[in-house]
C-alpha positions in Angstrom: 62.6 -6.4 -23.7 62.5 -10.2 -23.5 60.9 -10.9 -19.9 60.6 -14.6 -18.9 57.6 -15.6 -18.4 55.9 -17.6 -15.1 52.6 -19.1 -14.3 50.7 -20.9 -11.3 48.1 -23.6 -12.3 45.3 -24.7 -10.6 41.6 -25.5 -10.3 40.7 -23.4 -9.7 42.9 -20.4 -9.8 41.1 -17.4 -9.8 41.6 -16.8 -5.9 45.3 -17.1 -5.9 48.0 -14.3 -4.8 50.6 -16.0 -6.3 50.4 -13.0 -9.0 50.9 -10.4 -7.2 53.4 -12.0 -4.3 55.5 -13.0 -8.1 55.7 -9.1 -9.3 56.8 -7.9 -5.8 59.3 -10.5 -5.3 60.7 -9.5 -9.2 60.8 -6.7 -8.3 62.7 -6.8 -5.0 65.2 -8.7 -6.9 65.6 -6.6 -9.9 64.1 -9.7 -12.4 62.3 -8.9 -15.7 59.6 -11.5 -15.4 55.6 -12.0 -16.1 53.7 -13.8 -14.4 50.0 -15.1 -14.0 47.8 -17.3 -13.0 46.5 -19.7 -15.2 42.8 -21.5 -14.4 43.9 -25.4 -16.2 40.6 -28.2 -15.8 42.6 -30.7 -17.4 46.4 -31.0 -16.3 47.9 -33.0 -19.7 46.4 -30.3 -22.2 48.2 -28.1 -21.0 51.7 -29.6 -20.9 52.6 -27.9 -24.3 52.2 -24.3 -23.3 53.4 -25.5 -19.8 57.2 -26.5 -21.0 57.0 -22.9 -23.0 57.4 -21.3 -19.4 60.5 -20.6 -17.7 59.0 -21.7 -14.2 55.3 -22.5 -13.2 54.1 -22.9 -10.0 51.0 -26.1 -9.1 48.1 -25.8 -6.9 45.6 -27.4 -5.6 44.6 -30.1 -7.2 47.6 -30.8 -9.4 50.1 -31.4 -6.7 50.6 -35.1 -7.0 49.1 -35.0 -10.8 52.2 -33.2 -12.3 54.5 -35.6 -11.1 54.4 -38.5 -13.9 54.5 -35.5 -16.6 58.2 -34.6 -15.4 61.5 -35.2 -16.5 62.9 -35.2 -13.3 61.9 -34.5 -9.1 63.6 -33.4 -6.3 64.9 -36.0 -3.3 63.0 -34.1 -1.1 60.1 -33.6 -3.4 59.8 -37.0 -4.2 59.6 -37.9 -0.4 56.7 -35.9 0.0 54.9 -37.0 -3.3 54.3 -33.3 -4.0 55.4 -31.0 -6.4 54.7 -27.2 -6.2 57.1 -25.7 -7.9 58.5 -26.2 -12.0 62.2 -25.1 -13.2 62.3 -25.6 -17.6 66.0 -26.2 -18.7 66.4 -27.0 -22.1 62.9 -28.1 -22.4 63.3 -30.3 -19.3 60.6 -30.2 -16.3 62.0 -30.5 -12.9 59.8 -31.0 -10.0 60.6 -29.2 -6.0 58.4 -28.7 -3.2 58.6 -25.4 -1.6 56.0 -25.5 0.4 57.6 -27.3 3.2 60.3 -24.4 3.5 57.3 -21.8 3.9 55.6 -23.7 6.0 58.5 -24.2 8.4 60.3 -20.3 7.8 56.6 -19.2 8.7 56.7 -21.4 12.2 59.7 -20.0 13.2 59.3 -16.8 12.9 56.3 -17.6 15.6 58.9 -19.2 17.6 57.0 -22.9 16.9 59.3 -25.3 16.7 58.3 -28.6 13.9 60.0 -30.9 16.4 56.4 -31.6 18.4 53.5 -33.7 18.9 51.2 -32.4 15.5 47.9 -33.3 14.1 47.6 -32.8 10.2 44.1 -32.4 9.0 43.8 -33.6 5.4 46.0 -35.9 2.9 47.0 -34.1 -0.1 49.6 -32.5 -1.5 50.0 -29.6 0.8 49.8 -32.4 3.4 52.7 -34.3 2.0 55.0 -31.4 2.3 54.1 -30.3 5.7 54.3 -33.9 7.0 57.4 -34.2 5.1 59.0 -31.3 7.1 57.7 -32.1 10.6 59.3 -35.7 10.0 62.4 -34.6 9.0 62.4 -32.0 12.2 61.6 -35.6 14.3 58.4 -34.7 15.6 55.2 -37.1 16.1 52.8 -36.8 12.8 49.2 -37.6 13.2 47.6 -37.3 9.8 43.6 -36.7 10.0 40.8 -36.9 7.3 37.5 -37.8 6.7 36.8 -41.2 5.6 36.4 -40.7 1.8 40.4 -39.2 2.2 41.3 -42.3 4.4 43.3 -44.4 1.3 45.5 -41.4 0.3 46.2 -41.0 4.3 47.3 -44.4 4.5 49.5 -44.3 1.8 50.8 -41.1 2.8 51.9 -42.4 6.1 53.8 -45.0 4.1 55.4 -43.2 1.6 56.9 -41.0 4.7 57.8 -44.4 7.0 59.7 -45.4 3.7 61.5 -42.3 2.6 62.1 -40.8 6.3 63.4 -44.1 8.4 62.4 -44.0 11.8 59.6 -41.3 11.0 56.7 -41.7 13.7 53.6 -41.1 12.1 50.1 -42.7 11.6 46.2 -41.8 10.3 43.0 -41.3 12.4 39.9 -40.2 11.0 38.8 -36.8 12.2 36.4 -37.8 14.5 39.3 -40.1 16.2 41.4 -37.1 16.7 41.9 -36.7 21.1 44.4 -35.8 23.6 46.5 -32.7 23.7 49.2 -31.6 21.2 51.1 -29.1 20.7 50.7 -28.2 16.9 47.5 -28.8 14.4 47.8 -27.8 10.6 45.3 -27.8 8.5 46.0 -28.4 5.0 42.3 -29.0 3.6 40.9 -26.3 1.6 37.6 -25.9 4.3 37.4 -22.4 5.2 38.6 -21.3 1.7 37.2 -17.8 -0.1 34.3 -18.2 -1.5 33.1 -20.7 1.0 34.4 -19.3 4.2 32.9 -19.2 7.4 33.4 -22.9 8.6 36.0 -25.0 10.4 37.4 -28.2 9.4 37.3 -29.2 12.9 35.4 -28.9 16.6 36.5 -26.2 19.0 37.3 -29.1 21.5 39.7 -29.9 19.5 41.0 -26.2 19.0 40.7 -26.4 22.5 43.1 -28.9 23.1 46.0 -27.9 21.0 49.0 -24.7 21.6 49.0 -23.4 18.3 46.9 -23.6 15.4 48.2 -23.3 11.8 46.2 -22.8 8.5 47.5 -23.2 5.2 44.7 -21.6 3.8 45.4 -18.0 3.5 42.3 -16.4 1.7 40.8 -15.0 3.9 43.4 -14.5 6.1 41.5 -14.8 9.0 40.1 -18.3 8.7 36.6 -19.4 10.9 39.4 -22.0 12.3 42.0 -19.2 13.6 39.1 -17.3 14.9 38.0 -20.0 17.0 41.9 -20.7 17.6 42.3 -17.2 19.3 38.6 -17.1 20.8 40.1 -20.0 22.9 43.4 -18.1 23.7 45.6 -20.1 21.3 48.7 -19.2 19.4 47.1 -18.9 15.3 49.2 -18.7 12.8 47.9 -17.9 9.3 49.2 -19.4 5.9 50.1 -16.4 4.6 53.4 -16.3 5.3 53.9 -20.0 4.4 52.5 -18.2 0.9 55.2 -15.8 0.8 58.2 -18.4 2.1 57.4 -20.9 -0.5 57.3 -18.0 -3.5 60.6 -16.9 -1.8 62.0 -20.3 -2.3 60.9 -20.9 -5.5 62.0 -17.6 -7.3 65.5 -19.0 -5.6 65.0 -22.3 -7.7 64.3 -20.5 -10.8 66.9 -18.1 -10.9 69.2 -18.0 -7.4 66.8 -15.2 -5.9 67.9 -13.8 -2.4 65.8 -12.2 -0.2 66.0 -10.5 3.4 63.8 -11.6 6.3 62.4 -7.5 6.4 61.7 -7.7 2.7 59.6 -10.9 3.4 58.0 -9.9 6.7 57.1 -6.5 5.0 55.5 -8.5 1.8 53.1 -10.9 4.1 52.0 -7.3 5.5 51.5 -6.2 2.2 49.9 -9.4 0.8 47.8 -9.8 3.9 46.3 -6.4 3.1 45.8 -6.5 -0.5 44.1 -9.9 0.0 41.5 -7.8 2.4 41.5 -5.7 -0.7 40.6 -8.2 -3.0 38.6 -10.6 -1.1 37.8 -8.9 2.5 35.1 -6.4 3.6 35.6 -2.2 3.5 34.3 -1.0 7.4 33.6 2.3 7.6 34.0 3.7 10.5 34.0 7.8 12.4 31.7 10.1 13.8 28.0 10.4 13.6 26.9 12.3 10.5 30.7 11.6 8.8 28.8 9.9 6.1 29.1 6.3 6.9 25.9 5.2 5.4 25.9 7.0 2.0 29.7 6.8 1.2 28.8 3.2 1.8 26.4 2.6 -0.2 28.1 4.4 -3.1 31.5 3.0 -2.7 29.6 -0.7 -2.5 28.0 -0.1 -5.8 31.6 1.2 -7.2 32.9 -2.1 -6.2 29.8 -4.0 -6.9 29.9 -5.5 -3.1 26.8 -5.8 -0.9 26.5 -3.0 1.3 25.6 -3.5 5.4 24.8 -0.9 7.7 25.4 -2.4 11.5 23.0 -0.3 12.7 20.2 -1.7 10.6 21.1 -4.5 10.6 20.2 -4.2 14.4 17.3 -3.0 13.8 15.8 -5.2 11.1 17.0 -8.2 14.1 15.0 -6.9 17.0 12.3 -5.0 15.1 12.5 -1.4 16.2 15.0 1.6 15.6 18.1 2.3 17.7 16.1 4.8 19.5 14.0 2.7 21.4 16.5 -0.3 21.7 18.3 2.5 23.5 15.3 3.4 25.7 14.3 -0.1 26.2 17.8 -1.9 26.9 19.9 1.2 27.6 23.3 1.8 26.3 24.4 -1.6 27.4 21.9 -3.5 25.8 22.7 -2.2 22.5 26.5 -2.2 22.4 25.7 -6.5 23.4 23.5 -6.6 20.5 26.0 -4.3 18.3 29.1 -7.0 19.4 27.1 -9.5 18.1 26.0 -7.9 14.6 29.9 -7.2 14.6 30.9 -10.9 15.0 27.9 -12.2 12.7 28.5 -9.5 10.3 32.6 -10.0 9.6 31.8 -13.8 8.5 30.8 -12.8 5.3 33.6 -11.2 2.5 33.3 -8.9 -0.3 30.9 -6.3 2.0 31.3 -2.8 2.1 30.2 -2.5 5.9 29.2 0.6 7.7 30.0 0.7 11.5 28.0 2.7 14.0 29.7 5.5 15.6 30.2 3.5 18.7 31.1 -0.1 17.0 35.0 0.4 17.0 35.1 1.5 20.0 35.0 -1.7 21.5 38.2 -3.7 20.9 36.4 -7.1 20.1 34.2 -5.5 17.5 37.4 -3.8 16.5 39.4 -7.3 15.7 36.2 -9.0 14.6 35.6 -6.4 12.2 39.7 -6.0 11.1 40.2 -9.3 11.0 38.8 -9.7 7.4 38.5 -6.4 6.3 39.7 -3.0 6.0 38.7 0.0 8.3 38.2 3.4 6.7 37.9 6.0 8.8 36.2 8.7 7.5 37.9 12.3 9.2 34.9 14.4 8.9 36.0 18.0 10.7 33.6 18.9 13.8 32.2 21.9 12.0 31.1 19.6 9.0 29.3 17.5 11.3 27.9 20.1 14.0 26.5 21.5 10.3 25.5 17.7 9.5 23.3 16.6 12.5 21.9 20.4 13.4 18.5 19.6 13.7 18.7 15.8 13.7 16.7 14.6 17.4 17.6 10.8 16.2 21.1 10.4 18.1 20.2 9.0 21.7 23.9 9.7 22.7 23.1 13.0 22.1 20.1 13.6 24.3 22.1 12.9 27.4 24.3 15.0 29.4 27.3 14.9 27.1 27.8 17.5 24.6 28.8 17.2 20.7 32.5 17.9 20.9 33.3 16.5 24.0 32.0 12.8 22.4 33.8 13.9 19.2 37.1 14.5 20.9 36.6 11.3 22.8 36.1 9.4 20.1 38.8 10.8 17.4 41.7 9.3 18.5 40.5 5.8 18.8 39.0 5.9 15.0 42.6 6.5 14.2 44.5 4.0 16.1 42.1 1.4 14.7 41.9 2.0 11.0 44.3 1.4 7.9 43.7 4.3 6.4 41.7 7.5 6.0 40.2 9.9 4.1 39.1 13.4 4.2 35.5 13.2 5.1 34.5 17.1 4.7 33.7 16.8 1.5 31.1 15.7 -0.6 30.2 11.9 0.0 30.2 11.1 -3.5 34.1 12.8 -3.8 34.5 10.7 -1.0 33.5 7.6 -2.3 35.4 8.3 -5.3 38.6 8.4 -3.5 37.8 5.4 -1.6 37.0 3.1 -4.8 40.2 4.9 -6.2 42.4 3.5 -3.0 41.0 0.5 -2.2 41.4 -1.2 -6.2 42.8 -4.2 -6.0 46.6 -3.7 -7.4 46.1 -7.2 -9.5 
């Protein structure tokens, strides 16, 4: 069978989803296609193998690069000076931007509408097509970089002012940024897997705007949308601006049509297989379900670091859980385990083992879930009254409460907060087989 064949170029490229957001859209659509992602550190060698392709898709930082190598651009593309998507005709290269349609399908399904008072951080291409959109809705663009961006900025604004008349937009620097509005985007790549864990901007100025988006959508739980909902603000990640804008160009390439469902089920599905991929495993269940050792086989399967939260607690204060129990009480320590939980979930690509009281607590449960997976290991009470018989270590067990009244308790809220679970009765390394088995990333 002769399948066309689709790429998306970058550098680099190794972190994109475009892959496996491709197959499932073919497939949803009944097209016999390939598709892959293709790491490219010079743009014009690869222009042969490039017009060989039935469609490719452009990343950062080829966005703007692409253009003068094409036989033709989009009106609207060529507004925005950004070109993210590639239909071959007859040998011929013509240019679209897509991104602007999943940026503004992925705001409305949030009920956000473009026509607002916005702050853009950044000047690129991803820029140029979400500043493109919110001009053409008629709402009030303020473009924001750093001061090495501040050229490109300016001609940004420009190129908009001349291809959008009346289009009311202008450039500050980042540190300029003030006031209230009701919409910031950011479009720089700060807060992108590997490097995550930092915000492209203050929390004042989280602070002072109604909804946050990110087009950055590895992880999926950016440092900025955590501060964004820490602060009680609408966040809205980039992934379904990922999906929108694959949805849009599949319709370039071959008059695709999908359903709202279809695409609102594939950012669920994308969002988790990102996790997958690039997120942290949490395991979580009863005391003596296996936590630790499943863990630290299933983090060698998957040659992640392994954490256990509860030593991690104790290698911070110095001393076992026992006596941060009998020194701080119950209290104490859940404070010190929100905080391990919070600190903890920063990193990616951990295989984290959660005490038997950690998910519990809902903001350990979203700080934890937020980039990762939770596994909830369903060990049977008889496996783990056999388990801990004999084991004095458990200060929730010394007290008043017995074992199955705390198991009971607890069972129902391990499964409301995990994604999935497995059969923890058995063996741990049968367990952690499964696990590995599960949790492979499908791409």
């Amino acid at each position: 069978m002769n399948f066309k064949k689709y790429a998306v170029v970058g550098h680099p490229a190794g972190h994109s989803m475009s892959p496996f957001i491709h197959s499932r859209l073919f497939a949803l659509c009944g097209q016999q296609a390939e598709y892959r992602a293709e790491d490219i550190p010079a743009l014009s060698t690869a222009l042969p193998w490039l017009r060989g392709l039935a469609g490719f898709n452009v990343t950062i930082p080829y966005k703007q690069e692409i253009i003068p190598f094409l036989d033709a651009v989009q009106k609207k593309a060529a507004a925005a000076g950004s070109v993210n998507t590639v239909k071959q005709e007859n040998g011929r290269l013509t240019g679209y931007t897509t991104d602007g349609d999943g940026f503004r399908r992925s705001l409305e399904a949030e009920k956000v509408s473009l026509r607002c008072r916005a702050a853009v951080l950044g000047a690129g291409g991803a820029a140029r097509a979400v500043v493109t959109e919110l001009a053409l809705a008629g709402g009030t663009v303020t473009v924001a970089t750093r001061p090495h961006s501040a050229a490109a900025a300016e001609k940004l604004c420009a190129d908009v002012q001349k291809n959008i008349p009346g289009a009311r937009i202008r450039h500050c620097l980042f540190s300029e940024l003030s006031g209230q509005r009701d919409l910031l985007v950011n479009t720089t790549p700060v807060g992108m897997y590997p490097k995550t864990g930092v915000s492209p901007v203050s929390e004042e100025i989280i602070e002072n705007s109604a909804c946050v988006f990110d087009a950055v959508y590895n992880p999926g739980e950016t440092e900025l949308l955590r501060f964004a909902r820490r602060h009680g603000k609408k966040a809205v990640s980039g992934v379904g601006m990922l999906v929108g804008q694959a949805a849009a160009a599949e319709e370039i390439w071959f008059g695709a049509d999908f359903s709202e469902s279809d695409l609102r089920d594939l950012q669920k599905s994308t969002a988790f297989e990102m996790k997958k991929k690039f997120g942290n495993i949490v395991l979580c269940g009863f005391m003596g379900c296996g936590k630790t050792t499943v863990g630290r086989l299933l983090a060698e399967a998957l040659g992640r670091d392994f954490v256990d939260l509860d030593e991690w607690i104790e290698r911070k204060e110095g001393m076992p859980v026992a006596e941060i129990f009998r020194r701080k009480g119950e209290s104490g320590f859940r404070n010190l385990e929100k905080e391990a939980s919070r600190t903890v979930s920063e990193k990616s690509r951990q295989v984290i083992a959660a005490g038997g009281g950690t998910l519990l607590d809902a903001e350990n449960a979203a700080a934890l879930g937020a980039n990762g997976i939770i596994l909830f290991l369903d060990a049977p009470l008889d496996a783990i009254r056999t388990r801990l018989a004999g084991d004095c270590s458990r200060p929730l067990l010394c007290g008043g409460q017995t074992l199955e009244q705390l198991y009971q308790e607890r069972l129902e809220r391990y499964r409301t907060v995990s994604d999935l679970s497995l059969d923890a009765g058995r063996p741990a390394g049968e367990v952690a087989k499964e696990a590995s088995r599960r949790l492979k990333p499908a791409f």
